[in-house]
C-alpha positions as CSV (number, residue, x, y, z in Angstrom):
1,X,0.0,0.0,0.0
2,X,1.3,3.3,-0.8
3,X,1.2,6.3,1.5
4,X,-0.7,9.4,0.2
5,X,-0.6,13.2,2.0
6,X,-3.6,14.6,3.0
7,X,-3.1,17.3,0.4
8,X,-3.4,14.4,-1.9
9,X,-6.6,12.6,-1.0
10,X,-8.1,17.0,-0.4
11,X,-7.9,17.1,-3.9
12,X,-10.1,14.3,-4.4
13,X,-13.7,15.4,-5.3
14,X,-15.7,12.9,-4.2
15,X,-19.5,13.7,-3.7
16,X,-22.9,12.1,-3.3
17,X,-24.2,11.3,-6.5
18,X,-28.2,10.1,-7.2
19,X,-28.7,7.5,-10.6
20,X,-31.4,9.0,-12.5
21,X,-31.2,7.1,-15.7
22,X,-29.3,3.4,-16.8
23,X,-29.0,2.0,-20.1
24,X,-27.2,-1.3,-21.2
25,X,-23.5,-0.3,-23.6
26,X,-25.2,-2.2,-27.0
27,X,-22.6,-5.3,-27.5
28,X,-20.9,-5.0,-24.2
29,X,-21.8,-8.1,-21.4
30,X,-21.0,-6.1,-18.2
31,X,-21.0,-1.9,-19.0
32,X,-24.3,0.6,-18.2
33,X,-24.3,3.8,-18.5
34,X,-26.0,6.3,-16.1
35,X,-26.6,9.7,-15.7
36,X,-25.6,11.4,-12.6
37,X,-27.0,13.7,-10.7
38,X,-23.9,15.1,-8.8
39,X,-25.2,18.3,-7.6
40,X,-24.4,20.2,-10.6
41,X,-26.3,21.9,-13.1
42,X,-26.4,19.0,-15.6
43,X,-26.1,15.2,-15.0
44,X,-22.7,13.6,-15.1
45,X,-22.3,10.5,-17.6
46,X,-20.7,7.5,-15.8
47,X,-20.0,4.1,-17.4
48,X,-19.5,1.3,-15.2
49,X,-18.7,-2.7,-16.0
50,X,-21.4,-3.6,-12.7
51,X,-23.6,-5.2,-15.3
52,X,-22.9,-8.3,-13.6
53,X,-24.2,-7.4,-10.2
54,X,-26.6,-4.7,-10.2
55,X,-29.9,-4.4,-12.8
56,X,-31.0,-1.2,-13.9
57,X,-33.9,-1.4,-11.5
58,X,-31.8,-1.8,-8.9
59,X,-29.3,1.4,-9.7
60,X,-32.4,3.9,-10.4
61,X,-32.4,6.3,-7.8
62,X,-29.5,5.1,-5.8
63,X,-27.5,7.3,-3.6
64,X,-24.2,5.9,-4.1
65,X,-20.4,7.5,-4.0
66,X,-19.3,9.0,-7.1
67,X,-15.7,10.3,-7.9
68,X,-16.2,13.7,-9.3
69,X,-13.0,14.5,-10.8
70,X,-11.3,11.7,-12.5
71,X,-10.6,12.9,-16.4
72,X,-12.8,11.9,-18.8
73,X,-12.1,8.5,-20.8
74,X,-14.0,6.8,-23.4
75,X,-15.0,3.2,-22.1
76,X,-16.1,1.5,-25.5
77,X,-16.6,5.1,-27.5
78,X,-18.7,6.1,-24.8
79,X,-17.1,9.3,-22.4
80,X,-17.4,8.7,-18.8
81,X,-17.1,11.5,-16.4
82,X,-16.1,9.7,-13.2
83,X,-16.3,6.4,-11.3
84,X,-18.7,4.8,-8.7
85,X,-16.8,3.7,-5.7
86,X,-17.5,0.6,-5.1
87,X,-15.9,-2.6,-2.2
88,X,-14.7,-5.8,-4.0
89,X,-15.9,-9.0,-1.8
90,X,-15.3,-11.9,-3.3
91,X,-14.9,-10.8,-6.9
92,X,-18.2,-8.5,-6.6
93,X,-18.4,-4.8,-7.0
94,X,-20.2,-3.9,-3.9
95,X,-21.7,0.1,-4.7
96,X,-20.6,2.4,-2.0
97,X,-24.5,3.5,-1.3
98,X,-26.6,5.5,1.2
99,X,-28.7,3.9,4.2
100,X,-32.4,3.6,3.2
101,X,-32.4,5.8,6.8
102,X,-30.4,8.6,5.6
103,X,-31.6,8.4,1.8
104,X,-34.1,11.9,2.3
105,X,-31.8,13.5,3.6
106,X,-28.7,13.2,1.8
107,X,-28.7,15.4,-1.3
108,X,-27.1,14.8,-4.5
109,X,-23.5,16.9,-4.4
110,X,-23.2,16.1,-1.0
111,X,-19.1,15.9,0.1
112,X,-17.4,13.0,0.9
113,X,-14.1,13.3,3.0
């Protein structure tokens, strides 16, 4: 494990993000799509490979952990504006999400830190 300063992990942006919309990457067995509510004025596009372990029902109106600024990269041709944060048990991505309890009252663009 490598060390990082605190000015480092400061300059992470990572926020509170809610999943308004998923869609299935046509040809692709584990990438969706979403759009991001992060706070800001428009949605943030995310692609993600969680195919495998979460349905779009399930992601629709999460509150999960979003990495805000990560630069952009093009996953398949598609642009992807940041990255869920997610645990890895076993081999499954594991979404970093709000408690049902908390879910009203933590907004989208919330800070993590």
């Amino acid at each position: 494990m490598t060390n990082i300063s605190y000015e480092d992990f400061d300059a992470l942006d990572i926020r509170i993000g809610t999943v308004l919309e998923v869609e299935e990457v046509p040809k692709s067995r584990n990438l969706l799509i979403m759009q991001v509510d992060i706070g800001d004025e428009n949605p943030r596009q995310i692609v993600s490979g969680i195919k495998n372990w979460y349905s779009i029902e399930d992601l629709k109106g999460s509150k999960i952990v979003v990495l805000v600024n990560l630069k952009p990269r093009k996953i398949m041709g598609i642009e992807s504006k940041g990255m869920l944060l997610a645990a890895d048990v076993d081999d499954t991505a594991v979404l970093l999400k709000i408690d049902d309890k908390y879910m009203g009252k933590v907004k989208p663009g919330s800070k993590v830190g």
